[in-house]
KOLTORVEX-34535 format. One record per residue (C-alpha): residue in one letter; x, y, z. Coordinates in steps of 0.25 Angstrom, whole numbers, plus 5000, padded with zeros to 4 digits. Each point is the difference from the previous one (the first is absolute). Last residue first. Example, Ala and Ser with C-alpha at 12.3 -4.5 7.8 and 13.67 -1.06 7.14 Angstrom:
2
   code     px     py     pz
      s   5055   4996   5029
      a   4994   4986   5002
! end
This chain:
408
   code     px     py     pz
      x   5583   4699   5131
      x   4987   5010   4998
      x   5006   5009   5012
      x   5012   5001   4992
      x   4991   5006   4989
      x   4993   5012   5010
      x   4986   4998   5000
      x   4989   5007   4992
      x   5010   5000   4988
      x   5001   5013   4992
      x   4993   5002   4986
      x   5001   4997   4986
      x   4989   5004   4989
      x   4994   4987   4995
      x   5005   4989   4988
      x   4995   4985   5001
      x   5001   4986   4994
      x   4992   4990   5002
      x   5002   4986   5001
      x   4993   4988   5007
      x   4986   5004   4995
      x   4991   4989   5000
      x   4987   4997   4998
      x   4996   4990   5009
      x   4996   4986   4993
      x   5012   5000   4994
      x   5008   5009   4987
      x   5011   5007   5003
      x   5001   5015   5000
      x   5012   5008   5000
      x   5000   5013   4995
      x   5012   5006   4992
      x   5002   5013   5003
      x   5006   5007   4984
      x   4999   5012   5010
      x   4997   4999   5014
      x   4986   5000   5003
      x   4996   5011   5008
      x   4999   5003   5014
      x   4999   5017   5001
      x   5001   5000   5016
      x   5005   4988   5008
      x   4998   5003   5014
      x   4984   5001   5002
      x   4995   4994   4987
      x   5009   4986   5004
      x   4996   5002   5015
      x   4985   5002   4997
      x   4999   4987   4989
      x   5010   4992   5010
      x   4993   5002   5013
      x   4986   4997   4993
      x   5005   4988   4995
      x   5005   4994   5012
      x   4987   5004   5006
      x   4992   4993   4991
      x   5009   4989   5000
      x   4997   4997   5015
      x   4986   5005   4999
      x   4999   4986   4988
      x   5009   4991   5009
      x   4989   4991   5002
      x   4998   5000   4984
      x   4985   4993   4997
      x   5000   4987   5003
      x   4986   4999   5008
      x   4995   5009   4988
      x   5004   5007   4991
      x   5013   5005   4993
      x   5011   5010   5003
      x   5000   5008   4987
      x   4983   4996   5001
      x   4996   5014   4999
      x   4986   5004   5007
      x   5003   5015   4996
      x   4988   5009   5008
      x   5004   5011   4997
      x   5011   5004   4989
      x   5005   5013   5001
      x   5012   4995   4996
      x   4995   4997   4988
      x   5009   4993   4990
      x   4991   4996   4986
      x   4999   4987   4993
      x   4989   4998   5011
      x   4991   5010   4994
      x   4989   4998   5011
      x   5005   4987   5010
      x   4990   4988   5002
      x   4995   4996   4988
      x   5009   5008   4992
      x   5013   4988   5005
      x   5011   5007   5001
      x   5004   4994   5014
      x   4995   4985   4996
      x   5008   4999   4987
      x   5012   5002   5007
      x   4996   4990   5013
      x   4999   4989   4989
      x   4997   4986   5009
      x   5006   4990   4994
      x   4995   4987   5001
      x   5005   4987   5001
      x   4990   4988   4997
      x   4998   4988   5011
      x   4986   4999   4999
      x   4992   5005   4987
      x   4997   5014   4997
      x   4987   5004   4994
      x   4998   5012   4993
      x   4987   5007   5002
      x   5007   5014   5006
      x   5008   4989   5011
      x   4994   4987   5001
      x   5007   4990   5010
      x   5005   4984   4998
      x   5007   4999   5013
      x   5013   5001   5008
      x   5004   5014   4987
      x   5013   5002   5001
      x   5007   5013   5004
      x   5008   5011   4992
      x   5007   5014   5002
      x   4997   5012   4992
      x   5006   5014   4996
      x   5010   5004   5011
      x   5003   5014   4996
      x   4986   5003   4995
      x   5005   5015   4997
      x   4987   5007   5001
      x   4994   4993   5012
      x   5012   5003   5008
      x   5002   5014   4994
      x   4985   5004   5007
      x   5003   4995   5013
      x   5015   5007   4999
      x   4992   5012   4996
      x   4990   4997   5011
      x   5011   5001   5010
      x   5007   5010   4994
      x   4988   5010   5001
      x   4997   4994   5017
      x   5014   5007   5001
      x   4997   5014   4994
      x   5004   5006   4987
      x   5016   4998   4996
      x   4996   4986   4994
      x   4989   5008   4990
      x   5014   5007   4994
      x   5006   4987   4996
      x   4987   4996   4994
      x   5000   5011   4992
      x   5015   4997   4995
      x   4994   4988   4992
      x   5010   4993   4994
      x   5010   5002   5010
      x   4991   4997   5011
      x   4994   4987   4993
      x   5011   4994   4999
      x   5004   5003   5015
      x   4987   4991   5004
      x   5005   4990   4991
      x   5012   4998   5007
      x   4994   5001   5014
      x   4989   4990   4994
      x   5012   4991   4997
      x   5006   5001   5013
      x   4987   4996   5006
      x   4998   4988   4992
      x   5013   4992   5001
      x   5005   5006   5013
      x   4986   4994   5008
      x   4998   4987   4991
      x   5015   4998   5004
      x   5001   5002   5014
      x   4986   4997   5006
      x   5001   4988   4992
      x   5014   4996   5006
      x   4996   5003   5014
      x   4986   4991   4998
      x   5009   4988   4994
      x   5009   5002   5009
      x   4990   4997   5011
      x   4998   4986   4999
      x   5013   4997   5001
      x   5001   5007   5013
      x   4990   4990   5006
      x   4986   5005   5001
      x   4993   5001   5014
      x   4986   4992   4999
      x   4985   5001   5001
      x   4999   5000   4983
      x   5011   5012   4999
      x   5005   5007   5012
      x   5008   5011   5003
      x   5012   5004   5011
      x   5012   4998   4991
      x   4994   5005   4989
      x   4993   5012   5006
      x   5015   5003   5004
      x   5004   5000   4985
      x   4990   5009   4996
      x   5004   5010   5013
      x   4996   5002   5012
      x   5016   5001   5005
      x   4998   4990   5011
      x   5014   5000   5005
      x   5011   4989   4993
      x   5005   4986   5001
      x   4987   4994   4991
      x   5006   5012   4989
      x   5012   4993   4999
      x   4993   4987   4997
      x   4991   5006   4990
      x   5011   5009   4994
      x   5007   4985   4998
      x   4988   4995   4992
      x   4998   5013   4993
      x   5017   4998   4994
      x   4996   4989   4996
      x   4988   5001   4993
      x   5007   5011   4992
      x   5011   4993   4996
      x   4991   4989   4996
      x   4991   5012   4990
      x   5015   5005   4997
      x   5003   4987   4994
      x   4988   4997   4993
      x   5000   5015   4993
      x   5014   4997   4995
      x   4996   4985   4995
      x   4990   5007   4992
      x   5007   5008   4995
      x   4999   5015   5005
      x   4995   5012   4989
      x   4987   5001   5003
      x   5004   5001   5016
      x   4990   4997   5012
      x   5007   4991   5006
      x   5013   5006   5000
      x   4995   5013   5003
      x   4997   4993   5014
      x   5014   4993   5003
      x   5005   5015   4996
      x   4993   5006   5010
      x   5003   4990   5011
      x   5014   5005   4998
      x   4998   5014   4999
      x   4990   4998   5012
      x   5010   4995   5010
      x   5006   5012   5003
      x   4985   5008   5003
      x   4999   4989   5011
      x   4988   4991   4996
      x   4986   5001   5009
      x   4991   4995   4990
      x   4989   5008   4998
      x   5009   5016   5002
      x   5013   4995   4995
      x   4998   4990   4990
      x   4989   5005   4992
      x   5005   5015   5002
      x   5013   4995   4993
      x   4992   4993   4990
      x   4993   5010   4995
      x   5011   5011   5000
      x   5010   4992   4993
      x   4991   4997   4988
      x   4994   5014   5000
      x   5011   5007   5002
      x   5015   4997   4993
      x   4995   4989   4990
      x   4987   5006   4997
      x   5002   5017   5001
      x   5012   4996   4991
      x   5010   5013   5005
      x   5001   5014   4995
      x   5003   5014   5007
      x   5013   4995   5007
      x   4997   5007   5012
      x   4988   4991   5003
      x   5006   4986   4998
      x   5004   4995   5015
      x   4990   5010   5005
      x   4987   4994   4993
      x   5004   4986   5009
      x   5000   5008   5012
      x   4987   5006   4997
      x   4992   4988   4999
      x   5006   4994   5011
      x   4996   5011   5007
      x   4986   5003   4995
      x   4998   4985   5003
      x   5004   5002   5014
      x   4992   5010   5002
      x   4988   4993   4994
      x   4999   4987   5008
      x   4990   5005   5010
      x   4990   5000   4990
      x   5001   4984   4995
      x   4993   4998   5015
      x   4990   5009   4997
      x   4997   4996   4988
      x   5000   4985   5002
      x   5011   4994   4996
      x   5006   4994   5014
      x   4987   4996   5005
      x   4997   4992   4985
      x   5012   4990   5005
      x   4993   4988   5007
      x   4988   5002   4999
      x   5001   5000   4984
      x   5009   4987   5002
      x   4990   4994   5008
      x   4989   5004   4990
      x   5009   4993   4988
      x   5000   4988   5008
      x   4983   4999   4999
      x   5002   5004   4988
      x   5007   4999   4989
      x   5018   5001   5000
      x   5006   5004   4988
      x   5001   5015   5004
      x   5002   4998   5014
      x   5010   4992   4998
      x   5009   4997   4987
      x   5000   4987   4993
      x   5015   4994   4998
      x   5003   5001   4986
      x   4999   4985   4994
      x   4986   5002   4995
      x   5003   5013   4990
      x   4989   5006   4996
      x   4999   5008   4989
      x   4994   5009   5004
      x   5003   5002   5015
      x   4989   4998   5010
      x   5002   4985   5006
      x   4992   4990   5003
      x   4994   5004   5012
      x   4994   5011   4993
      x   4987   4995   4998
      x   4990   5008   4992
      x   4987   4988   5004
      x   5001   5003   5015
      x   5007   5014   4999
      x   4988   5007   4994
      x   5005   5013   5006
      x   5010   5002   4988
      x   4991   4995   4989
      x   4989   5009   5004
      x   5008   5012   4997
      x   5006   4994   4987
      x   4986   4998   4996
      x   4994   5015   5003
      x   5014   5005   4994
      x   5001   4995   4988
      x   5011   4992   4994
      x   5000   4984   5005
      x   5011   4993   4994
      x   5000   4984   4997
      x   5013   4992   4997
      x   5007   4990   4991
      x   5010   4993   4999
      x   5009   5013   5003
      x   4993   5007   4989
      x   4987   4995   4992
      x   4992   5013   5008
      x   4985   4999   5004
      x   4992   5012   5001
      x   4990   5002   5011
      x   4993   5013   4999
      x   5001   5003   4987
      x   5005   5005   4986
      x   5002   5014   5007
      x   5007   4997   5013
      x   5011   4993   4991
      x   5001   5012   4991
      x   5000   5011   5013
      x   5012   4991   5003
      x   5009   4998   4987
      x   4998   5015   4997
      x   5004   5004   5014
      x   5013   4991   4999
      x   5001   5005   4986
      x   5000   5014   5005
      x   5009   4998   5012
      x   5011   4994   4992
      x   5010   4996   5009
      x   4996   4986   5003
      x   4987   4996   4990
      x   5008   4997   4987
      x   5007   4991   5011
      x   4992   4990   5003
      x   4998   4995   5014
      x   4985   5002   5000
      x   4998   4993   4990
      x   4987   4999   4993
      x   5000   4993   4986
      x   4983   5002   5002
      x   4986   4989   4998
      x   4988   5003   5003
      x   4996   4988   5007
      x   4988   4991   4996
      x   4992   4992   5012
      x   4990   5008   5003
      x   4992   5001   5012
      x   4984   5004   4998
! end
């Protein structure tokens, strides 16, 4: 029988005894998995979190009562624009799938790695001989972005320090508000006019040309209904995967075992990544609201409730992963949910994969002996991705790849 009592939890996720802190985050996560189910947290006005892996799972592909058509941030702001296709439903949200999931399937997302390994290592060559850089400021957060603009959108290599800094912007911890709301019009304005640019151009087959040439609900979108769509794709993409590239390298300095697994055989980094995805939770949880009274675990819902869904407390979950507290990169099968579940799970996911598997190999490859700088302060704001925005590096030097002038 349905109950109406709620465990009750001071969950939030934006605290920031939880950024930083990787084993008060954990604690804080395996403790809300263990007191339930279905919790609900007095934060943010109030909000319901789901924290095991058999309900966050059926959450996610129950899009008919976990609606995210009203937004997927906690908390929720309901002046920012809302974002498509991640907060879009079904039937639209098909249309939009339709539209763009050609371009990220695996094979298509394939094709992309020379050039990622190239923009990779010409960013590596502008800081190799020095023997030290902030493998977050001066790689992961340039190199995400640059293979974002370049490779999906179609944006001359010039034009991505510019568009680069729009995006970082954004995203930034340490931005007023009134920053970030600048940067986010700049950046709409500057996709309009690539838009238009674009509409003058070849077929490139690229995101921007599905765009152009899709449909959404039987019609052809205006351009100001594809900003939205570039801007996610921009954003959600750097904000999580550079991260991950962040934590990944973490990992390799604090564990030089693993740095050695990644020197073992292709298909071994890929599950290693696989397994590192899981483990790290870098994007721990987005929200919907309920469109119906709904049971989950016994706990009844009413209509109209946000409700997070715990992706951290879903990926070490015992009931579905042995010692999950524990790396294993030989971990098969690993049914994560680092790019979640269901109809709006990550489109982008082989895209970021990829990215992340040219990053990990290129950074073991060329920067031999990485280890935190001493006294390295790491940066790491809190959010509902846990960041890593600073981090400070030392390695053995070595030559650029390319020629600098050839860089200019």
């Amino acid at each position: 029988m349905a109950s109406d009592s709620r465990i009750r939890v001071d969950f939030d996720p934006w605290s920031t005894r939880l950024a930083g802190a990787p084993e008060e985050f954990w604690a804080v996560m395996d403790g809300l998995r263990e007191r339930g189910p279905v919790l609900y947290s007095t934060a943010h006005g109030g909000f319901w979190i789901i924290t095991r892996h058999a309900e966050v799972l059926a959450a996610n592909k129950d899009w008919e009562t976990f609606s995210s058509a009203q937004g997927v941030s906690l908390p929720h702001n309901p002046d920012a624009p809302l974002l498509a296709p991640i907060e879009v439903d079904p039937p639209c949200h098909r249309d939009w799938r339709k539209m763009l999931n050609p371009l990220m399937s695996p094979a298509a997302v394939a094709g992309h790695e020379p050039a990622m390994r190239r923009i990779a290592s010409d960013l590596i060559d502008e800081f190799i001989a020095a023997g030290a850089c902030d493998l977050a400021e001066d790689f992961a957060w340039k190199f995400v972005p640059a293979a974002l603009f370049e490779l999906l959108l179609g944006v001359a290599p010039e034009e991505v320090p510019y568009t680069r800094g729009l995006a970082h912007l954004v995203v930034s911890q340490g931005a007023t508000q009134e920053e970030q709301n600048r940067a986010f019009a700049d950046l709409t304005e500057w996709s309009l006019k690539h838009l238009r640019w674009r509409t003058t151009q070849p077929h490139r087959g690229d995101v921007v040309d599905a765009l152009l040439r899709g449909e959404v609900g039987g019609r052809r979108l205006t351009h100001e209904e594809m900003v939205p769509a570039m801007i996610l794709l921009i954003v959600a993409g750097m904000d999580t995967t550079s991260n991950s590239i962040g934590d990944i390298a973490l990992h390799m300095i604090n564990d030089p075992a693993l740095a050695q697994l990644f020197g073992d055989n292709e298909q071994s980094v890929e599950q290693i990544v696989e397994e590192l995805l899981r483990y790290g939770s870098i994007s721990f949880g987005l929200s919907r609201v309920t469109t119906r009274v709904t049971e989950v675990a016994g706990q009844r819902i009413p209509a109209g409730e946000r409700v997070f869904l715990l992706w951290a407390g879903a990926n070490r979950d015992e009931r579905v992963f042995a010692r999950p507290d524990r790396f294993d990169p030989a971990r098969k099968p690993n049914p994560h949910m680092a790019f979640g579940a269901g109809p709006h799970r990550c489109m982008g996911a082989h895209f970021a994969r990829l990215m992340l598997k040219v990053a990990v190999t290129e950074i073991h490859t060329r920067l031999p002996g990485l280890r935190l700088q001493a006294g390295a302060h790491i940066d790491q704001p809190p959010g509902l991705v846990r960041s890593i925005r600073s981090l400070p590096v030392e390695f053995e030097p070595g030559e650029p790849c390319r020629p600098v002038e050839s860089l200019l």
